[in-house]
C-alpha positions in Angstrom: -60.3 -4.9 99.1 -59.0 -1.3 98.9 -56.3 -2.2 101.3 -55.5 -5.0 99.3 -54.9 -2.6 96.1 -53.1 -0.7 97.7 -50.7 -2.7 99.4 -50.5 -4.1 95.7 -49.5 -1.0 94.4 -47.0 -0.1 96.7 -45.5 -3.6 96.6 -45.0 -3.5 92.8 -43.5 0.2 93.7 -40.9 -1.3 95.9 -39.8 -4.0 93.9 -42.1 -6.1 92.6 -41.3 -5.9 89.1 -38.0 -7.4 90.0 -40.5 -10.0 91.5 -42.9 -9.8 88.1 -40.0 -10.6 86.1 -39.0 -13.9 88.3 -42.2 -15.2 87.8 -42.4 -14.6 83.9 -38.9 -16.4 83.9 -40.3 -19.3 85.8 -43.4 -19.5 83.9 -41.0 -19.5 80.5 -39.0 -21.9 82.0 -41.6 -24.2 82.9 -43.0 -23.9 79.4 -39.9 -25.0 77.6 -39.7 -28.0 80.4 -43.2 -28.9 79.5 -42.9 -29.1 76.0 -39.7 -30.7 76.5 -41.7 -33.6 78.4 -43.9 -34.0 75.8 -41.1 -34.0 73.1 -39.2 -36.5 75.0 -42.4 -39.0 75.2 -43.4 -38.2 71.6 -39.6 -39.6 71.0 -40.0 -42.6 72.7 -42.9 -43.3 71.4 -42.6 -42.7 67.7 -38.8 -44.1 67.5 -38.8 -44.2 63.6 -38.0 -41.7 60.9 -39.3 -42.4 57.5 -37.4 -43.6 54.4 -38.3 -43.9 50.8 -40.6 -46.9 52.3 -42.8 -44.0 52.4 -42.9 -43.6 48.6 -43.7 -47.2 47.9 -47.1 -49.4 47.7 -48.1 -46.3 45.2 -46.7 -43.3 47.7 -46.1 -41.1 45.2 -50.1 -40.6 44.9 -50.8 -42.1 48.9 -52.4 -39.2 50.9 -50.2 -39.1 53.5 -47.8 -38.4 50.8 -49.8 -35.6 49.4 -50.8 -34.1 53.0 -47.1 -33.8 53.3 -46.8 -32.3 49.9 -49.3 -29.5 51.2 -47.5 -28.9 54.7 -44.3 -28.1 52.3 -46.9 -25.6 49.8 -47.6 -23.7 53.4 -44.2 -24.0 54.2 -42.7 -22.5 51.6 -46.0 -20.2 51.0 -45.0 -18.6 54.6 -41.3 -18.3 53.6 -41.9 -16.5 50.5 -44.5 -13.7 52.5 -41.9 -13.6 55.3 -38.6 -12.5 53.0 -40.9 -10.5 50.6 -42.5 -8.8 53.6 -38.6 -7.1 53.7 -38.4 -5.7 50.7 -35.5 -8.7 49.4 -36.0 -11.2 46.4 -37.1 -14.3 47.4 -35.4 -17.4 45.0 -35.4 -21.0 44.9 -32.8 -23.3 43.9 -33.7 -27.1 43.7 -30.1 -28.5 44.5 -30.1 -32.6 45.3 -27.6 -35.1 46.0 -26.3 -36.7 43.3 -28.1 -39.8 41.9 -25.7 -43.3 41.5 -26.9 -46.8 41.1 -28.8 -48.4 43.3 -29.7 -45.2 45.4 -33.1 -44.6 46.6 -34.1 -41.3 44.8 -37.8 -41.9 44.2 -38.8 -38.8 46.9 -36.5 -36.5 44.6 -37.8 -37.7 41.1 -41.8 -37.3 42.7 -40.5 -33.9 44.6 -39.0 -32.3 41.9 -41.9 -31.6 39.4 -44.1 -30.4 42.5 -41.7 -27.8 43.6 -41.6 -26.4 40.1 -45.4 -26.3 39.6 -45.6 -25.0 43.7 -43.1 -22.2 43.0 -44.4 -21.4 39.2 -48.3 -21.2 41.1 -46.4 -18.7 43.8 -44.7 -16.6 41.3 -41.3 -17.9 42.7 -38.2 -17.7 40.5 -37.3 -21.4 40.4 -33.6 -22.6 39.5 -33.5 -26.6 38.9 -30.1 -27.8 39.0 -30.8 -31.4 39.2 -29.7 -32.0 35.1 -26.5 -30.5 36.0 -26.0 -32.4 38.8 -26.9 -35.9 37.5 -24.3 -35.1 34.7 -21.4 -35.1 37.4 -18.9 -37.9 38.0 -19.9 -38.6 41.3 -15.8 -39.8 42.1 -15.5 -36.0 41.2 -17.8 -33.6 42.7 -18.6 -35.8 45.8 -16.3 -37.6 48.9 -17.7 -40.9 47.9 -16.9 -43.7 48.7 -16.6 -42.6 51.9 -19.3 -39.5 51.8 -21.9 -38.5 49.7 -21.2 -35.2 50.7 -19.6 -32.7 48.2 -15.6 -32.3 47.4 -13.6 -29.2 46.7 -14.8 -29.9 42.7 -18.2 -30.2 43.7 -18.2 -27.3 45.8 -16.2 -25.6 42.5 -19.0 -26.9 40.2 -22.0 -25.6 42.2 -20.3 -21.8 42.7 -19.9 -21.7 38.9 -23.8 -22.5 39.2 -24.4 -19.6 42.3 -23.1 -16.6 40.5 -25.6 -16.5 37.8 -28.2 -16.5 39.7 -26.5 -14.0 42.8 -25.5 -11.8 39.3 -29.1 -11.8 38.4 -30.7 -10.3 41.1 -27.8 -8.8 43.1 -29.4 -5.2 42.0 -32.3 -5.6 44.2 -32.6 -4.1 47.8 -34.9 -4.8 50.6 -36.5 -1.8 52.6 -36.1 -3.7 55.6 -33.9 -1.4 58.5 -33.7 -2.7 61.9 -32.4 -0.9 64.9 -29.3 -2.5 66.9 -31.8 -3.2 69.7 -34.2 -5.4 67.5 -31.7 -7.1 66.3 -30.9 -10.9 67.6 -27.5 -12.1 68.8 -26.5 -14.3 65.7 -28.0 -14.4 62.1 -27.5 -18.2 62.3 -27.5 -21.2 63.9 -23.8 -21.9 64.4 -22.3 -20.6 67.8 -21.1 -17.0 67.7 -17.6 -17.3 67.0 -17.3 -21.0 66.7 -13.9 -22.2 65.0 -13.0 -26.1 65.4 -11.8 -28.8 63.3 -14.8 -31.3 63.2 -15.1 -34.8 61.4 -18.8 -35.8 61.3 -18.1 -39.1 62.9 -16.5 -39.9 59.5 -12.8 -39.4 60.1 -12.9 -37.0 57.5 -11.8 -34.0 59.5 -12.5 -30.1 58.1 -12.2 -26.7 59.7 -15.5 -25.0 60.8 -15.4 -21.4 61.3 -18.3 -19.1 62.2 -18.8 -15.3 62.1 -19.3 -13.3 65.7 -23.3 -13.7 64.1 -23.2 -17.3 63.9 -23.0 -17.7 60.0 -20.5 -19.8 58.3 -18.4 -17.0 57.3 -14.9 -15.6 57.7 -16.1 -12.3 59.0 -18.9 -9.8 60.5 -21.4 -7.9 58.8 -21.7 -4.4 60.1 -24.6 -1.7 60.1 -25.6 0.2 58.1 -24.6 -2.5 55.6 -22.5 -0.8 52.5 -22.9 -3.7 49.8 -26.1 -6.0 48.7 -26.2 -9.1 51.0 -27.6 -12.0 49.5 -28.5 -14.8 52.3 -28.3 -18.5 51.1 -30.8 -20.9 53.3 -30.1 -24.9 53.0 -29.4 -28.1 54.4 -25.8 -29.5 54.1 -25.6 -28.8 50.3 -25.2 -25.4 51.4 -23.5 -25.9 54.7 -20.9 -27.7 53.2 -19.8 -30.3 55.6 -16.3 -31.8 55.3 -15.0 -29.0 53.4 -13.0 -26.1 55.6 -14.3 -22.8 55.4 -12.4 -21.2 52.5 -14.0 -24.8 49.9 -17.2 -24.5 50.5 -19.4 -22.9 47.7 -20.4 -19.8 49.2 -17.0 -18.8 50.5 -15.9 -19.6 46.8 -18.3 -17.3 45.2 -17.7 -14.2 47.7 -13.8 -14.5 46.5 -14.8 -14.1 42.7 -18.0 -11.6 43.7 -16.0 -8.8 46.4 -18.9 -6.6 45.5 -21.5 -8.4 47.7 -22.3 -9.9 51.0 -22.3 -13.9 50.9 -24.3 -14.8 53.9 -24.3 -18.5 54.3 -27.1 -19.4 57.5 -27.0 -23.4 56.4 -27.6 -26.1 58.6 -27.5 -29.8 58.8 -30.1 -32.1 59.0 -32.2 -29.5 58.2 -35.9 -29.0 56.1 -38.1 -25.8 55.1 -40.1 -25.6 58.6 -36.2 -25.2 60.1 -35.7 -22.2 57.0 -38.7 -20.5 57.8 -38.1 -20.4 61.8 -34.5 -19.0 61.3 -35.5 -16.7 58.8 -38.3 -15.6 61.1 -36.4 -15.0 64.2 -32.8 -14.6 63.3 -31.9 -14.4 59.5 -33.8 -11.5 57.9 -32.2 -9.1 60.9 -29.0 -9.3 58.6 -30.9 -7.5 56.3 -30.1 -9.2 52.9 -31.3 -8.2 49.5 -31.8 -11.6 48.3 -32.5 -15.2 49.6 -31.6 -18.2 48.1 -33.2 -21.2 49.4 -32.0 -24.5 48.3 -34.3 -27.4 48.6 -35.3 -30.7 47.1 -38.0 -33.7 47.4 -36.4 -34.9 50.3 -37.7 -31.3 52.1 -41.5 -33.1 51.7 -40.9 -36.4 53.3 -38.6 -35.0 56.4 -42.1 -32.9 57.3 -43.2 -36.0 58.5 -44.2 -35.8 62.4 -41.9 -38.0 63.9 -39.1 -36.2 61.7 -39.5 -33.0 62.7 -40.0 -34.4 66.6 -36.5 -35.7 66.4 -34.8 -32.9 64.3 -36.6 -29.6 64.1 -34.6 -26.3 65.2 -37.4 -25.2 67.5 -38.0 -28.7 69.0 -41.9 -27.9 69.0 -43.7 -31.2 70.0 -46.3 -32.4 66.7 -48.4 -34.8 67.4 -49.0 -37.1 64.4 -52.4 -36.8 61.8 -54.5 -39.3 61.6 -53.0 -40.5 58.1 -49.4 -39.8 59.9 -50.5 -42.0 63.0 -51.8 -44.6 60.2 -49.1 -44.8 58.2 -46.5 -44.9 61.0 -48.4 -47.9 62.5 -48.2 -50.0 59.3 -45.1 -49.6 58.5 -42.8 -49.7 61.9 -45.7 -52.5 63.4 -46.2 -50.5 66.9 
């Protein structure tokens, strides 16, 4: 046995941690391949992604509704800690797609008056847009008919709705400071550097640009920082698809506001599980003073299992609840 040590020791002293370092690399690997297994079979299993079926047959009050309703409370329970724990403001913005006949909008008219009672129980500044928003010509602020997506109007419409709210608390600053080391490669989830003309698969083409940080920005933040930086977390009402860089809302606001940092970290097909993740392990290493999530009901439903199987950022496999597995099976009949 002492022989064994010691051949141990000198082993590791000879290059073994080289050797240690393999093996933690495989064993990583092997991890993601794993889980990647288990997503994959979880896929093919659970095929569907729910629709405003589930706010039917009394959904609104079902309790597969409201265990989703308290997944989102964690959710956004978590988010709040996690920016607070840095020293920034933590806001909310409910920002929704704009209602026209005939749409299904039931999982924003339920979501809507939960996320104002969640944030007001959380002490969570709470901006609801969703008046101002149903009061737009939809042939105005949005690409329809071809998109529901916003236009250079609507992207006008909700900056003139952003700088109030960035004015308000742009006088805050976090106490977060991070040395270069800590710090991740990008801030966001777009590649580092990424400029192409994309189209969505809609033929409606616009011009993506991305930061060397991955946000969807027209230039680098540096460190120390030398103005307030106020980070805007979202879906595609923040992203901005369809509009080039220098349209979308953000961009606009940073043009009339030179005295701040407008960090935009938005991402399609996203929910607040997504936020939460690239606030965690990216977005609060940019160090901003404020962030401004924007969310709506749809955020509740899209926590459903076999949503988050097939869209989540971090591709973590969930296995469905019992009311999930339930529901899934009476509705999609497998």
């Amino acid at each position: 046995m002492v022989v064994l040590v010691l051949t141990t020791v000198m082993w590791s002293g000879c290059g073994g941690g080289d050797d240690k370092e393999k093996r933690i690399r495989e064993f990583e690997l092997s991890k993601l391949k794993d889980s990647q297994d288990r997503l994959d079979k979880l896929n093919e299993k659970y095929r569907d992604i729910p629709d405003e079926r589930l706010m039917e047959n009394n959904g609104a009050n079902s309790a597969v509704y409201g265990e989703l309703k308290e997944r989102y409370k964690d959710y956004l329970t978590q988010l709040k800690t996690e920016v607070e724990a840095t020293g920034a403001k933590f806001v909310v913005m409910i920002m929704k797609p704009i209602e026209k006949p005939g749409d299904a909008v039931l999982n924003f008219k339920v979501g809507r008056p939960y996320i104002l009672s969640t944030c007001s129980k959380l002490g969570i500044d709470c901006y609801d847009l969703t008046d101002d928003i149903n009061a737009q010509d939809p042939k105005v602020v949005t690409l329809l008919p071809r998109d529901g997506h916003w236009s250079k109007k609507g992207a006008e419409f909700f900056a003139g709705k952003f700088i109030p709210i960035v004015t308000k608390y742009m006088g805050n600053r976090s106490t977060a400071v991070f040395k270069p080391t800590e710090r991740p490669e990008t801030f966001g989830d777009l590649l580092p550097n990424q400029d192409e003309f994309l189209d969505g698969g809609k033929d409606i083409p616009y011009h993506l640009k991305a930061n060397a940080q991955g946000l969807r920005m027209n230039y680098d933040l540096k460190f120390p920082k030398s103005k307030p930086r106020i980070l805007f977390l979202g879906s595609s009402h923040i992203y901005n698809p369809f509009l080039d860089n220098d349209f979308i809302a953000t961009k606009l606001v940073q043009d009339k506001m030179p005295e701040v940092e407008i960090l935009n970290a938005g991402m399609l097909s996203a929910t607040i599980d997504d936020y939460l993740t690239l606030f965690k392990e990216k977005a609060k290493y940019a160090e901003p003073d404020v962030v401004i999530l924007q969310t709506n009901g749809g955020d509740i439903i899209h926590l459903f299992f076999s949503n988050r199987n097939h869209l989540s950022r971090n591709k973590i496999p969930r296995n469905p609840t019992p009311l999930e597995e339930k529901y899934y099976h009476a509705t999609y009949n497998y």
